[in-house]
N, C-alpha and C positions, 0 to 999 in steps of 0.2 A: 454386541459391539464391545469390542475392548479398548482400552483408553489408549490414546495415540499420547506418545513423548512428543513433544510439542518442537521441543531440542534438536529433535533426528529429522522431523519433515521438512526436505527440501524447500517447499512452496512458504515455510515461517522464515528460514534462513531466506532466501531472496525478498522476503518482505523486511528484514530488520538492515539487510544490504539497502535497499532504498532508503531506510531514516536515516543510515551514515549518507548515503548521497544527499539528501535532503540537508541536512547540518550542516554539508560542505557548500550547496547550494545558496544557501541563503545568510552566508557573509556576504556576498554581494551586493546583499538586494538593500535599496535602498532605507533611510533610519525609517522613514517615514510608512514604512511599510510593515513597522515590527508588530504591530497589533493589528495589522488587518490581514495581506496575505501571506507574511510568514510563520504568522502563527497560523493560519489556515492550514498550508502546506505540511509544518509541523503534526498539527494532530489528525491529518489524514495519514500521513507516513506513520505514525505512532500507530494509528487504529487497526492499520491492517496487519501486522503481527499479535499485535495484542487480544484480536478480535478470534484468530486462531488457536494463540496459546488459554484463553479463556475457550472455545468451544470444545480441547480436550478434554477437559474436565466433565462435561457432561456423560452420563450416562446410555445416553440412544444416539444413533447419528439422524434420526430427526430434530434432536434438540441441538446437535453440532451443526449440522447444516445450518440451522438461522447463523448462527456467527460467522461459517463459512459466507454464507450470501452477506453478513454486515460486513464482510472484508472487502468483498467481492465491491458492493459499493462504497465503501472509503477509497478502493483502487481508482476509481471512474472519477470518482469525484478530487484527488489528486491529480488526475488525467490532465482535467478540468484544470486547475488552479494553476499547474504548468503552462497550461494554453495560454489564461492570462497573463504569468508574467514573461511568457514570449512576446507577446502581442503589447506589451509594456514598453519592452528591450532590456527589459533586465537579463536575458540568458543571451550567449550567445547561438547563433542558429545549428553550429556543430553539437552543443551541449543541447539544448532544445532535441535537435534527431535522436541522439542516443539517449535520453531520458527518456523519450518518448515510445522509442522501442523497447526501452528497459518495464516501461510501466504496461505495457501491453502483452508484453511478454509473460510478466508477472498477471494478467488480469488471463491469461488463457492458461496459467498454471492454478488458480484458484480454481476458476471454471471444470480445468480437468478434475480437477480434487475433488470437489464440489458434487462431479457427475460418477466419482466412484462411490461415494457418499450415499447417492441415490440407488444403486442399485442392490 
């Protein structure tokens, strides 16, 4: 395996697109929520670029892969935390669809990554 730029992989770029969406997301959210789900939401948006730009560094794409899959789940688990602050009312229900496609979208672009990984 050779080292992937971590910079040129589409699927890092639309994961570091979600922590700006995320940033802009959670001025909204209320004060009361700064240490519970915005910071949640925070360090799942952080994890999944970061979890990529750390699995190029490795040497074999079996050891890339675990990071590929921790991305994989920081993405679900963001999924997750959106659902809650819909179900809050913190997001509008138009912002809510289009996040929510954004993160799925994003969760079958790791997935594909992931399954080139394996072969």
């Amino acid at each position: 395996m050779g080292r992937h730029n971590f910079k040129k992989l589409k699927v890092w770029e639309e994961g570091m697109s979600l922590v700006d969406e995320t940033y802009r997301l959670i001025d909204a959210f209320p004060r009361s929520e700064k240490f519970n789900l915005v910071s949640q939401l925070m360090r799942c948006s952080v994890s999944i670029p970061s979890n990529i730009a750390e699995g190029t560094s490795k040497t074999t794409d079996k050891h890339f892969n675990k990071y590929i899959e921790d991305s994989l789940g920081s993405a679900f688990e963001w999924e997750t935390q959106l659902i809650i602050a819909n179900r809050q009312g913190y997001i509008e229900k138009e912002k809510f669809k289009s996040l929510e496609n954004k993160i799925q979208q994003l969760q079958k672009m790791i997935s594909g990554f992931q399954g080139g990984l394996n072969k």
